[in-house]
C-alpha positions, 0 to 999 in steps of 0.5 A, a space after each residue: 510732162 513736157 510735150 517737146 521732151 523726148 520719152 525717156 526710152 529715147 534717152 539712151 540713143 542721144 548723143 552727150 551733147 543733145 544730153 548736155 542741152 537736154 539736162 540744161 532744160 530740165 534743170 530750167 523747168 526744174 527752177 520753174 517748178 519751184 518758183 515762187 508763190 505758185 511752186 509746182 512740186 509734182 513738175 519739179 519732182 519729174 524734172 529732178 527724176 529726169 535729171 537723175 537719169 540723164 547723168 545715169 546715162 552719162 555715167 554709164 557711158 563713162 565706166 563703159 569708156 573706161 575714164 570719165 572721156 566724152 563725146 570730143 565736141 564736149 572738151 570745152 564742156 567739161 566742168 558743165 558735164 560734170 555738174 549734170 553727172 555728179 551735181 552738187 559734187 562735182 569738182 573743177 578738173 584739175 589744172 
């Protein structure tokens, strides 16, 4: 769909970070899709089927860390991160 996306396959080896800014793109070209009048839906479908594995991923790396813990260059990106993992629920970390 987009040609300057990594494949799918290649998911799995980048870093959470590059995962961060990678799931930041798709929920762009997400909201891109949709606009109006000329809503694309079969793009905005792919974009939220991206989504869905990138916090895939990232949930997994989570459980195999035995915590919700991170890459340490993400601290200050917790609540950024939490929305890619758990989307409309996640929740501030608490104080």
């Amino acid at each position: 769909m987009s040609g300057s996306w990594p494949s799918a396959n290649e998911l799995d080896s980048m870093t959470d970070f590059e995962l961060l800014d990678h799931a930041v793109a798709v929920t762009a070209a997400k909201k891109d899709a949709m606009a109006e009048p000329d809503t694309d839906i079969e793009r905005a479908c792919f974009c939220e089927l991206r989504r869905e594995r990138i916090r895939d991923v990232l949930k997994a790396r989570a459980r195999r860390r035995h915590g919700n813990d991170t890459d340490s260059e993400l601290a200050d990106l917790a609540v950024p991160l939490a929305e890619v993992i758990y989307g409309d629920r996640a929740e501030p970390p608490s104080a």
